[in-house]
C-alpha positions as CSV (number, residue, x, y, z in Angstrom):
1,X,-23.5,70.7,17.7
2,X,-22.2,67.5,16.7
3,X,-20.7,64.4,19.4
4,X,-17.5,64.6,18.2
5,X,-16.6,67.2,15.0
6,X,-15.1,69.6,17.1
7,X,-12.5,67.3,18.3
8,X,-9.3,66.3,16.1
9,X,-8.2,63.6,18.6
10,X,-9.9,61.6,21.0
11,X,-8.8,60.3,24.5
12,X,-11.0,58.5,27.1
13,X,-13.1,60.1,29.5
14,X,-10.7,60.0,32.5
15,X,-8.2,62.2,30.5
16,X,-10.4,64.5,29.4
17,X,-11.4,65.3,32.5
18,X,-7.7,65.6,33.7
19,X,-7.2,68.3,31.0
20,X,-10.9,69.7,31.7
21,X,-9.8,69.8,35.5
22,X,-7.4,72.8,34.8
23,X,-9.4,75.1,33.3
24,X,-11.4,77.8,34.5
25,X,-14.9,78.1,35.0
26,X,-15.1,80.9,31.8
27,X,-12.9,77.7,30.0
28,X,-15.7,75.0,30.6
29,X,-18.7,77.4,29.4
30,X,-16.9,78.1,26.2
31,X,-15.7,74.1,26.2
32,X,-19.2,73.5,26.5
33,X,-20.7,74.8,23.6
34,X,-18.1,73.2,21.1
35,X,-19.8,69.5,20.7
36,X,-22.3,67.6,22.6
37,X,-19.3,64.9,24.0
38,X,-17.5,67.8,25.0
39,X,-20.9,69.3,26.8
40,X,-21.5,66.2,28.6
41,X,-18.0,65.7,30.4
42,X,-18.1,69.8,31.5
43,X,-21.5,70.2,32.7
44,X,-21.5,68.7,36.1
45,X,-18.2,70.5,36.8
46,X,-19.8,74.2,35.8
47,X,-22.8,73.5,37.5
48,X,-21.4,71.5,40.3
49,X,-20.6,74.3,42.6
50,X,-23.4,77.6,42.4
51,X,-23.7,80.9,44.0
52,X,-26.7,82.6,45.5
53,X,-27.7,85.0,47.8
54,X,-31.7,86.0,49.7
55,X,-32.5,89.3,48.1
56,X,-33.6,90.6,44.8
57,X,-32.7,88.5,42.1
58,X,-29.8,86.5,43.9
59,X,-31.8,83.2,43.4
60,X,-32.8,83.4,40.1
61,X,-29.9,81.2,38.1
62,X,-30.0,78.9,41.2
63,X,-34.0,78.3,40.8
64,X,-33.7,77.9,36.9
65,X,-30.7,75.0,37.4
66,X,-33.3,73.3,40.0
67,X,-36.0,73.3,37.6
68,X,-33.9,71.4,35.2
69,X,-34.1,67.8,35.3
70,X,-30.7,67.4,33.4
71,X,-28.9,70.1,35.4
72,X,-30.1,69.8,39.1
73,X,-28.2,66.4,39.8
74,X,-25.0,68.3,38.7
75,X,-25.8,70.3,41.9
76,X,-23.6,69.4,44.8
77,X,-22.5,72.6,46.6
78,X,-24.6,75.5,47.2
79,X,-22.4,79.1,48.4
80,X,-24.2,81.7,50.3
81,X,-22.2,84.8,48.7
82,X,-23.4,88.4,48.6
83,X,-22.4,90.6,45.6
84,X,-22.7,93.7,46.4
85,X,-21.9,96.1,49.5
86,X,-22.5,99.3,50.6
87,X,-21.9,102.4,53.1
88,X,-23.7,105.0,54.4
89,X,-22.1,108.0,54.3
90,X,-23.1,110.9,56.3
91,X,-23.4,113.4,53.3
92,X,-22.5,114.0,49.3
93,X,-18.8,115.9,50.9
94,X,-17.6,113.0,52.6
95,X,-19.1,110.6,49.9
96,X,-16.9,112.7,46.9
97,X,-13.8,112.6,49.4
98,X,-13.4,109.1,50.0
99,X,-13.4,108.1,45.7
100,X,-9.7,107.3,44.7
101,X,-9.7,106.7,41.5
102,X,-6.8,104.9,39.0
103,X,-4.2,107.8,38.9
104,X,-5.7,109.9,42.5
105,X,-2.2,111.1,44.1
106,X,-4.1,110.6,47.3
107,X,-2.7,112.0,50.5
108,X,-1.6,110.3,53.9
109,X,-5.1,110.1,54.8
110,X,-5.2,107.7,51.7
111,X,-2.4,107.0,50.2
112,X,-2.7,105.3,47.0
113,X,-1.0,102.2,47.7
114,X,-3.5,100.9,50.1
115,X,-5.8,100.2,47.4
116,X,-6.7,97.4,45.4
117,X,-6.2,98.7,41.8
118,X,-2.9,100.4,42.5
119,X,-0.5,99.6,39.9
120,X,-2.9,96.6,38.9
121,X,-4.4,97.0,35.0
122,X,-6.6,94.1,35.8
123,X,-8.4,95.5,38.7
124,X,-8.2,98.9,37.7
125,X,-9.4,98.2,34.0
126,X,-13.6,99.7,34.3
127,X,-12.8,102.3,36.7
128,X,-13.5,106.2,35.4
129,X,-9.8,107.7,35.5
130,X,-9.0,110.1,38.0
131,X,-8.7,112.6,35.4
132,X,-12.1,112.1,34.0
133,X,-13.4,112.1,37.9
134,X,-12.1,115.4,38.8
135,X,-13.4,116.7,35.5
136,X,-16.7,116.0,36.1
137,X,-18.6,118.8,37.8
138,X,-20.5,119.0,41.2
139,X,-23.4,118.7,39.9
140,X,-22.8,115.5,38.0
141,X,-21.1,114.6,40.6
142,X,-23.7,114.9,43.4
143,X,-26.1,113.0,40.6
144,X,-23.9,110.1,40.7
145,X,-24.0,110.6,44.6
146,X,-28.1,110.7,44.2
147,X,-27.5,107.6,42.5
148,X,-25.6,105.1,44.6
149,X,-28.0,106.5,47.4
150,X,-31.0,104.9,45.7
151,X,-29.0,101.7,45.3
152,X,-28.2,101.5,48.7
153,X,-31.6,102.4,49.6
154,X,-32.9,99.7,47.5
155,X,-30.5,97.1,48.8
156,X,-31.8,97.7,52.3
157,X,-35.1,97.0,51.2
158,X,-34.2,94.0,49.0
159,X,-32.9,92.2,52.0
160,X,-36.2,93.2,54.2
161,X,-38.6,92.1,51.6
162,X,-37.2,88.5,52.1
163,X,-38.5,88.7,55.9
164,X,-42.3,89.0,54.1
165,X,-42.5,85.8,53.3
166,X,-41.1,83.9,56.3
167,X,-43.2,81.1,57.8
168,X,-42.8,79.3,61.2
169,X,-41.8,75.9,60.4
170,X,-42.0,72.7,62.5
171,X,-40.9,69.1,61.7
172,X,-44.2,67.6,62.8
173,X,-46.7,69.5,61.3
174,X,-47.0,69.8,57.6
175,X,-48.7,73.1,57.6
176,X,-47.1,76.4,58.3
177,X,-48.0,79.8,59.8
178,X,-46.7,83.6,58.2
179,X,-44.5,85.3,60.5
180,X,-45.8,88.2,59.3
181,X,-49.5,87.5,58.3
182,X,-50.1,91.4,57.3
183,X,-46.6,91.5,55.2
184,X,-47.6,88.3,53.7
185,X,-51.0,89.2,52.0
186,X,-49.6,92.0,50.4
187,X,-46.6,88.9,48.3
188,X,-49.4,86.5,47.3
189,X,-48.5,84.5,44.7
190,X,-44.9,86.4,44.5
191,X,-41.8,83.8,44.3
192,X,-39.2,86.3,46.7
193,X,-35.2,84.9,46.6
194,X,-36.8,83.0,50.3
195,X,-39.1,81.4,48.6
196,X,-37.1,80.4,45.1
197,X,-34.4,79.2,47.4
198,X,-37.1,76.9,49.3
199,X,-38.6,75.4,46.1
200,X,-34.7,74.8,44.4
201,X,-33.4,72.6,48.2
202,X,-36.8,70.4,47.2
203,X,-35.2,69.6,43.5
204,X,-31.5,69.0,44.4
205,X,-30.9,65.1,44.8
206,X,-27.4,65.3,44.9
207,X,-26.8,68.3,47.3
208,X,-24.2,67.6,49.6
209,X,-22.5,70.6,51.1
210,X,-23.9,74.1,52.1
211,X,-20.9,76.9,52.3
212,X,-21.4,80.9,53.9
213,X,-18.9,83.1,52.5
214,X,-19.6,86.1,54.0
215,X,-18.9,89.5,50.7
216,X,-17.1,91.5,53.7
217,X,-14.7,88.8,54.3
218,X,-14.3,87.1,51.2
219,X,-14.1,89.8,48.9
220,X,-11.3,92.7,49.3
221,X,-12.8,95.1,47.4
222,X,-16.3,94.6,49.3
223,X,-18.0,97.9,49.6
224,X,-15.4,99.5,47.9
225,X,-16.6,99.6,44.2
226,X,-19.8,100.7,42.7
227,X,-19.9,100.6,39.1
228,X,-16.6,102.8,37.5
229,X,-16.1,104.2,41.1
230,X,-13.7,103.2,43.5
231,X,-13.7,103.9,47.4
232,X,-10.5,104.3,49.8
233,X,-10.2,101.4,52.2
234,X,-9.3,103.8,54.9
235,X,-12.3,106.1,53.5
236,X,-14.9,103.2,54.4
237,X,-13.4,102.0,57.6
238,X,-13.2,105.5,59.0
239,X,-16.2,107.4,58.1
240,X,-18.7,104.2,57.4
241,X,-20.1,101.3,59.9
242,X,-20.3,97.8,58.8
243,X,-22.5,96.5,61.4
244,X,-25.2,96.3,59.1
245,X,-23.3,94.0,56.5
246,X,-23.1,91.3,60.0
247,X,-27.0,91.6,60.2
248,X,-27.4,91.0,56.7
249,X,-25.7,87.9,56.6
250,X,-27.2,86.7,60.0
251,X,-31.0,87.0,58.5
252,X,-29.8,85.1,55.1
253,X,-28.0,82.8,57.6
254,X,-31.1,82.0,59.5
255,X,-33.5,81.6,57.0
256,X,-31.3,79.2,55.2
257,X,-30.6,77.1,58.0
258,X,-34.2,76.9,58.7
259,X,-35.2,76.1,54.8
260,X,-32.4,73.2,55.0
261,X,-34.0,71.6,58.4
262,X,-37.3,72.0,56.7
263,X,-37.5,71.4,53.1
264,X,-34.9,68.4,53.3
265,X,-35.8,66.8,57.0
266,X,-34.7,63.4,57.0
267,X,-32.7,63.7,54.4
268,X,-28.9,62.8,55.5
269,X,-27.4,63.4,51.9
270,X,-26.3,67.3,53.0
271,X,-22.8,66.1,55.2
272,X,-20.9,69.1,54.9
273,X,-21.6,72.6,56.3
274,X,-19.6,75.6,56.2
275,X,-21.1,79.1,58.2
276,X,-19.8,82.5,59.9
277,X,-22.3,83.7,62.7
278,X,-20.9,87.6,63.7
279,X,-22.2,90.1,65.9
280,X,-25.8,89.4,68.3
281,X,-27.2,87.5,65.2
282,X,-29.7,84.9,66.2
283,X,-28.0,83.3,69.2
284,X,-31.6,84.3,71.5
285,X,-35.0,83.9,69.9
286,X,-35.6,87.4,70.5
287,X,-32.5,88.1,68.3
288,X,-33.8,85.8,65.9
289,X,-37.1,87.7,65.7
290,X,-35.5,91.3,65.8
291,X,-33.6,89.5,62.6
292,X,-36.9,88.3,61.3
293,X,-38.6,91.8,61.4
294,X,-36.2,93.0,59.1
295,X,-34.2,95.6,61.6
296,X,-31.5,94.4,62.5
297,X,-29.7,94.6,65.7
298,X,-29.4,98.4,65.7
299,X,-31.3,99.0,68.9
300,X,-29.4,96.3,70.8
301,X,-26.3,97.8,69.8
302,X,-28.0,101.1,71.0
303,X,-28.6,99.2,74.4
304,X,-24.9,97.8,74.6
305,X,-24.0,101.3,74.6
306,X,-25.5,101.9,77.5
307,X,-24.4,98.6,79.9
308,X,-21.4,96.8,80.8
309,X,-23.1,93.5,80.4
310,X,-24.4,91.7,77.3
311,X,-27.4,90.4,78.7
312,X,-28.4,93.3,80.8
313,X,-28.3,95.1,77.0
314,X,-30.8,92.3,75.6
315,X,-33.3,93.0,78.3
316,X,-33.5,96.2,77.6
317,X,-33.4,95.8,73.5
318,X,-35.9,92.9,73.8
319,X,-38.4,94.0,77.1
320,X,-40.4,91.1,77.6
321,X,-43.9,92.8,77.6
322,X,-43.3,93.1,73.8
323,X,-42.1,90.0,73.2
324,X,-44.6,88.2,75.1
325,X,-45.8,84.9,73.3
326,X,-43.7,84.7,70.5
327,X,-40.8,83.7,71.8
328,X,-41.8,80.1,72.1
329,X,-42.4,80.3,68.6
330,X,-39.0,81.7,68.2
331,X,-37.2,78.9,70.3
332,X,-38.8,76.6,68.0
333,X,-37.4,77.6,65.0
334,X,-33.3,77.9,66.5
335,X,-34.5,74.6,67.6
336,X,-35.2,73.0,64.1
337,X,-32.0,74.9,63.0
338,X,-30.0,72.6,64.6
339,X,-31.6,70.0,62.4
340,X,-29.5,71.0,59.7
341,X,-26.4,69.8,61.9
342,X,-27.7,66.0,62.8
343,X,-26.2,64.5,59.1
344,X,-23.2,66.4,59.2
345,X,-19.5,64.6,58.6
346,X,-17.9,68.0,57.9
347,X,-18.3,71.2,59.7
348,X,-16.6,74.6,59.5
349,X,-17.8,76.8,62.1
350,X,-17.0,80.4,62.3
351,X,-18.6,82.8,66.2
352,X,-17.0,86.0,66.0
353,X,-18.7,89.0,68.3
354,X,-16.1,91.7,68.6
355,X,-18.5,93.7,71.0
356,X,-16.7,94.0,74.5
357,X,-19.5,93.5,76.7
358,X,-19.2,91.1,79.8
359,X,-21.2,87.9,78.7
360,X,-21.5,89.0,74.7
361,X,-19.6,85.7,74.1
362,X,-21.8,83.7,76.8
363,X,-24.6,83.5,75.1
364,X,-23.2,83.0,71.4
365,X,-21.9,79.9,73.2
366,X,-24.8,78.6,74.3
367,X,-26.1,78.3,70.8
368,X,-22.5,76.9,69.8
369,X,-22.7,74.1,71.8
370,X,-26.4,72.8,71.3
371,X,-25.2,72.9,67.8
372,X,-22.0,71.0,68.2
373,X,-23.8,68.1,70.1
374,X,-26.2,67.2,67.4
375,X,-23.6,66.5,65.5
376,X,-23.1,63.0,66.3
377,X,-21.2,61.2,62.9
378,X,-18.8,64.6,63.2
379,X,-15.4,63.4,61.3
380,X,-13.6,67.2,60.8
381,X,-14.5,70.0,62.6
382,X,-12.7,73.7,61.8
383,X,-14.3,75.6,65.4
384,X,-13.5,79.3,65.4
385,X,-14.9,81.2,68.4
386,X,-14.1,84.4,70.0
387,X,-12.5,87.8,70.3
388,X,-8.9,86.8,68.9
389,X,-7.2,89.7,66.4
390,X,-4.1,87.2,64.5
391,X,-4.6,84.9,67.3
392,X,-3.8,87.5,70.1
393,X,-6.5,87.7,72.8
394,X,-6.2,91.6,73.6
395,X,-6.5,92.6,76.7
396,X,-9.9,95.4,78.0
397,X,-10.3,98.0,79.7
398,X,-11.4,96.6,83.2
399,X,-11.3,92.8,82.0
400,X,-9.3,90.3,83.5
401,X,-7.3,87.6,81.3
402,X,-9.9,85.1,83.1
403,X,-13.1,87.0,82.4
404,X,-11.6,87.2,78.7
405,X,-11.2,83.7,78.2
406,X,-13.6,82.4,80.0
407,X,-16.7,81.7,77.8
408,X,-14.1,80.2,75.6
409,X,-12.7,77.8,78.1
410,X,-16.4,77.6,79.5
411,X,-17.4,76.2,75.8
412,X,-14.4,73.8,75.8
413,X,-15.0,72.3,78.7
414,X,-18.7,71.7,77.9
415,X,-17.7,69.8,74.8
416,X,-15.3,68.0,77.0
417,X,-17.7,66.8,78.7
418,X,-20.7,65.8,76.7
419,X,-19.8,65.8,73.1
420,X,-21.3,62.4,70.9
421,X,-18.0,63.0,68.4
422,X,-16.9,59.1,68.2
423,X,-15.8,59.6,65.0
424,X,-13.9,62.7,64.9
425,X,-10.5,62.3,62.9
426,X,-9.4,65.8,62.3
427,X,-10.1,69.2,64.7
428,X,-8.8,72.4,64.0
429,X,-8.9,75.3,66.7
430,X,-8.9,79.0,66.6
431,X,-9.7,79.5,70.2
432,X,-8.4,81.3,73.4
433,X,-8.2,78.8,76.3
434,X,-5.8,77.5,78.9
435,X,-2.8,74.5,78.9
436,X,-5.4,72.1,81.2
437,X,-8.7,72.2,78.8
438,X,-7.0,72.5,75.8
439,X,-5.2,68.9,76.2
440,X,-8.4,67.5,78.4
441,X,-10.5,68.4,75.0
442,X,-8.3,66.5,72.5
443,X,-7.8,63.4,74.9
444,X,-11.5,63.2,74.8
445,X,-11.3,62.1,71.2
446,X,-7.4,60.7,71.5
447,X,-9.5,57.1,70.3
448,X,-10.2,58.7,66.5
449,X,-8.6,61.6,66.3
450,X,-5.5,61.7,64.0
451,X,-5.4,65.2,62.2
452,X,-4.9,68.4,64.7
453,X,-4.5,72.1,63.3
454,X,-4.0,74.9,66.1
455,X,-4.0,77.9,64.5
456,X,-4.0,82.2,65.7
457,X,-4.8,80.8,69.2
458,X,-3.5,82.5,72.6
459,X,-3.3,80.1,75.5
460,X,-3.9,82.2,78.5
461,X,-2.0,82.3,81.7
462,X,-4.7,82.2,84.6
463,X,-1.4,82.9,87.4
464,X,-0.3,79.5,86.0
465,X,3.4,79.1,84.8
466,X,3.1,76.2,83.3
467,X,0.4,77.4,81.0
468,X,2.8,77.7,78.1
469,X,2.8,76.2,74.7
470,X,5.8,73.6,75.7
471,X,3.9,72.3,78.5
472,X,0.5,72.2,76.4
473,X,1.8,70.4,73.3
474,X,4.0,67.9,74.8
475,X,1.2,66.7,76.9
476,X,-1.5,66.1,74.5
477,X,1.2,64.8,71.9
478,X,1.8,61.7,74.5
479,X,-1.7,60.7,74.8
480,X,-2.6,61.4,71.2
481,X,-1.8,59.4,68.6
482,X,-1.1,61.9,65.5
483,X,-0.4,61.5,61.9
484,X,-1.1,65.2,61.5
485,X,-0.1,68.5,63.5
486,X,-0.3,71.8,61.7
487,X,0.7,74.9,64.0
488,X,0.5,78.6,63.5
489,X,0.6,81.7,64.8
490,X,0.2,80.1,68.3
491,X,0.7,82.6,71.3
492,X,1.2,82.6,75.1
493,X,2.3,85.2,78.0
494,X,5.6,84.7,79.7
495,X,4.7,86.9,82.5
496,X,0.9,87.5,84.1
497,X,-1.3,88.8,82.1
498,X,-2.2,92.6,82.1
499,X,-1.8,96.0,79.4
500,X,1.5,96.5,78.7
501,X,2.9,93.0,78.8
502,X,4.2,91.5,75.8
503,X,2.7,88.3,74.3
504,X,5.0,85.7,73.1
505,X,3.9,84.6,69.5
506,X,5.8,81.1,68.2
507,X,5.2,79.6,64.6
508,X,5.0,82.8,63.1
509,X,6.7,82.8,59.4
510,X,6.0,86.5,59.1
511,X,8.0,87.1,62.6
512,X,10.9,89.6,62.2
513,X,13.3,86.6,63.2
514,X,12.5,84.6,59.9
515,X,12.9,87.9,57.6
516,X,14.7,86.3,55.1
517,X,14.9,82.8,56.4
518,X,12.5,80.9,54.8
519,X,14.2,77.8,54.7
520,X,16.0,78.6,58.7
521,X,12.1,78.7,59.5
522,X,11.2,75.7,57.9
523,X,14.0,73.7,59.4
524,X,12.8,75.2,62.7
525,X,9.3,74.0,62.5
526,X,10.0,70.9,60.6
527,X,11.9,70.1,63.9
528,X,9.6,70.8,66.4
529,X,6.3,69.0,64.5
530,X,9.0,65.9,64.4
531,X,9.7,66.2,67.8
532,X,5.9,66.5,68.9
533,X,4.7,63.9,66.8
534,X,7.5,61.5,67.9
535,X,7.0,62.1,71.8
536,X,10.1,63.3,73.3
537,X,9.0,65.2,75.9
538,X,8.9,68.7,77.0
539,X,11.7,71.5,75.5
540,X,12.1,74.7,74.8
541,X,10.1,76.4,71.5
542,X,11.8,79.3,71.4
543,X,14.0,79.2,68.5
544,X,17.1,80.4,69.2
545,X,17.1,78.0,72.3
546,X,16.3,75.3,69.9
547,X,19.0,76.5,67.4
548,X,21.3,76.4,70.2
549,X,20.7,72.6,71.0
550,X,20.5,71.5,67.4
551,X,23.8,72.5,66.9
552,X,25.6,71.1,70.1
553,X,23.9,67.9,68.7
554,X,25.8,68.1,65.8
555,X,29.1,69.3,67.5
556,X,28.5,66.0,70.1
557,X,27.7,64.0,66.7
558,X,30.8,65.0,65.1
């Protein structure tokens, strides 16, 4: 490979890289290989940005890049990003059943357009025809079943080999003990994805951002396709749980977290963090050490079954008499955690806990905010926290709106109140709250804050008219001082809250109002974010209102 032979022209640096800049990821590897100029300028961009995950083989590529003195300074974002998922189906009948292949006629249990590869050759190129499918027999058929059983199966114990190897950490003494001392004699001298993943953060000078994209929301096919074979969507919701997939990515969560706080304390060059905590997780040491053991949460969501209140539920999970003495050491590690958080300029933070226990929300808060307020050079924080579905805070059975809002307002107010952000210039909300801490939240940072993005929020009522989106937004707008407001999907209740009463949803492009009025809804919002950013006061949202006084301004123009 020569500098410049495979080159008929030459430009400077700057515009190769503008050219370079457009091309894919499978362009630069091929660009790559043509001459060693060539190989230079595309290097850092391939290897800028790699993928790993904390079982099996998942940290291979990212371990060999470390280990290379030329390649590990390319390394500035690291992507927590499981490949594969799967489902447990209760037996080889309802396995065969949910398949759809390219070409199934489905039925209106499944109809075919739901899926991914339907009337898509790119998807659907790799998948066994449905022809070839329904030629197959049963018993090849309950081989193949056989099959993705033992991959499953060995996926499960993939991910709770990586809890073998855990240590309790601490920032102040250099030695370490095994959380699992009889687990861990049986892995000496074994390097697990944990331990590759520890001995890669130790080689990465230029690492400067850490991103969690979670396979079950990132990718739309997740748990759908194994190997040639394709699985309904409605097949896998219905007849499969997920819950486990939440776990999963909780324990690789966790013990990345704690690798970050320990393997790079002091260091301040990691400044942007991007992570999705769902379900129990690790928001109580004894979570963290269910986690840790390699189980899961299914015996708390057991326990949940059985109670009306989150916490009652841990107690019984998590009975103290077993738990006795290790939950200090527990503590300690949630507490070194929020290490990770102290260098931070950018943070993306994603709570979700769909469960509808009383207090389930509670207690992921509390871990929220003593993670939030160690963060004290914060400059753009995305917060997403709660039980919203497209930004509408749905009502339960025997919930008031208050008791469903209220860990959300609670968490607000909190931050209100004792968050170190004095350098906070942009915030964006997904959040369910009320008019009065929404507005006394952003004029707590009014002195740096310039960006604001409220997106599939629902600002409760709490018997309060004036809780409305009109009141809300004119109020911060005058003691803010914007030179960005993005809005969408934003909702409130025009009458008090209870089942049955409609929610009013505003900034809504999908809306049955704007169906074919792109450019009528663009005008519309275009208006209002004028009107907010310039400070005129209080008016009505609702659009036809607002069409309504546009046009007697023109009419009194004219």
């Amino acid at each position: 490979m020569s500098d410049h032979s495979a080159i008929p022209f030459h430009f400077p640096d700057e515009i190769w890289l503008m050219i370079i800049g457009h091309m894919s990821a499978l362009d630069w590897k091929q660009v790559r290989h043509t001459c060693k100029y060539l190989n230079k300028l595309t290097t850092p961009l391939l290897f800028q940005r790699l993928y790993f995950e904390l079982s099996g083989r998942g940290c291979e590529s990212l371990h060999e890049v470390s280990c290379n003195r030329r390649l590990s300074p390319c390394v500035k974002s690291l992507v927590l990003r499981r490949v594969c998922g799967y489902r447990e189906f209760p037996d080889f009948e309802t396995w065969a059943a949910s398949t759809h292949q390219p070409g199934d006629p489905g039925h209106e249990l499944a109809p075919p357009c739901e899926v991914n590869h339907y009337n898509n050759k790119q998807v659907s190129d790799g998948l066994l025809p449905y022809s070839e499918w329904v030629a197959l027999s049963e018993k090849q058929k309950e081989a193949l079943y056989h099959e993705y059983e033992a991959d499953r199966k060995q996926a499960q114990k993939e991910v709770r080999d990586i809890t073998n190897t855990l240590r309790f950490q601490t920032l102040s003494a250099t030695k370490s003990a095994p959380v699992h001392p009889d687990r861990a004699i049986g892995c000496m001298g074994i390097d697990d994805a944990a331990v590759q993943f520890c001995k890669a953060l130790g080689t990465l000078p230029n690492l400067e951002a850490l991103e969690h994209e979670p396979g079950f929301l990132f990718d739309d096919d997740w748990a759908r396709r194994w190997r040639n074979l394709y699985f309904h969507p409605w097949s896998v919701i219905d007849r499969t749980d997920s819950c486990e997939d939440e776990d999963v990515e909780a324990l690789q969560l966790s013990i990345v977290l704690q690798s970050l706080a320990w393997i790079r304390r002091g260091d301040r060059r990691l400044t942007k963090l991007s992570i999705y905590v769902g379900g129990p997780a690790f928001a109580t040491p004894e979570r963290l050490q269910l986690l840790w053991d390699g189980d899961g949460h299914e015996t708390l969501r057991t326990c949940r079954a059985l109670n009306h209140n989150a916490a009652e539920a841990d107690k019984m999970a998590y009975p103290g008499d077993v738990f006795l003495g290790q939950s200090k050491l527990y503590y300690n590690q949630l507490g070194l955690m929020r290490y990770v958080m102290a260098g931070l300029t950018h943070l993306d933070y994603v709570v979700s806990d769909d469960d509808e226990l009383m207090g389930s929300l509670e207690i992921a808060a509390k871990l929220v905010f003593g993670f939030l307020t160690v963060v004290k050079g914060l400059e753009r924080l995305r917060l997403v926290f709660g039980r919203l579905v497209d930004g509408i805070l749905l009502p339960l059975s025997q919930r008031t709106e208050r008791q469903c809002a209220q860990d959300s307002i609670r968490l607000l107010d909190q931050l209100t109140r004792q968050s170190p952000w004095n350098r906070i210039r942009s915030i964006e909300l997904e959040i369910a709250t009320d008019g009065t801490t929404l507005v006394q939240f952003l004029i707590a940072h009014k002195d740096t804050l310039r960006s604001l993005t409220l997106t599939r929020m629902s600002l409760v009522r709490l018997e309060q008219p004036l809780n409305t989106w009109e009141v809300a937004l004119a109020k911060f707008a005058q003691g803010l001082c914007l030179s960005s407001l993005t809005l969408f999907k934003l909702c409130d209740f025009p009458q008090d809250w209870s089942r049955g009463v409609q929610e009013r949803m505003l900034f809504d492009p999908e809306a049955a109002i704007w169906q074919e009025k792109t450019s009528e809804y663009h005008t519309y919002y275009n208006t209002v974010i004028g009107r907010i950013l310039r400070q005129e006061g209080r008016y009505s949202l609702d659009p036809e209102v607002l069409k309504d006084q546009m046009t007697s301004k023109v009419m009194l123009g004219l």
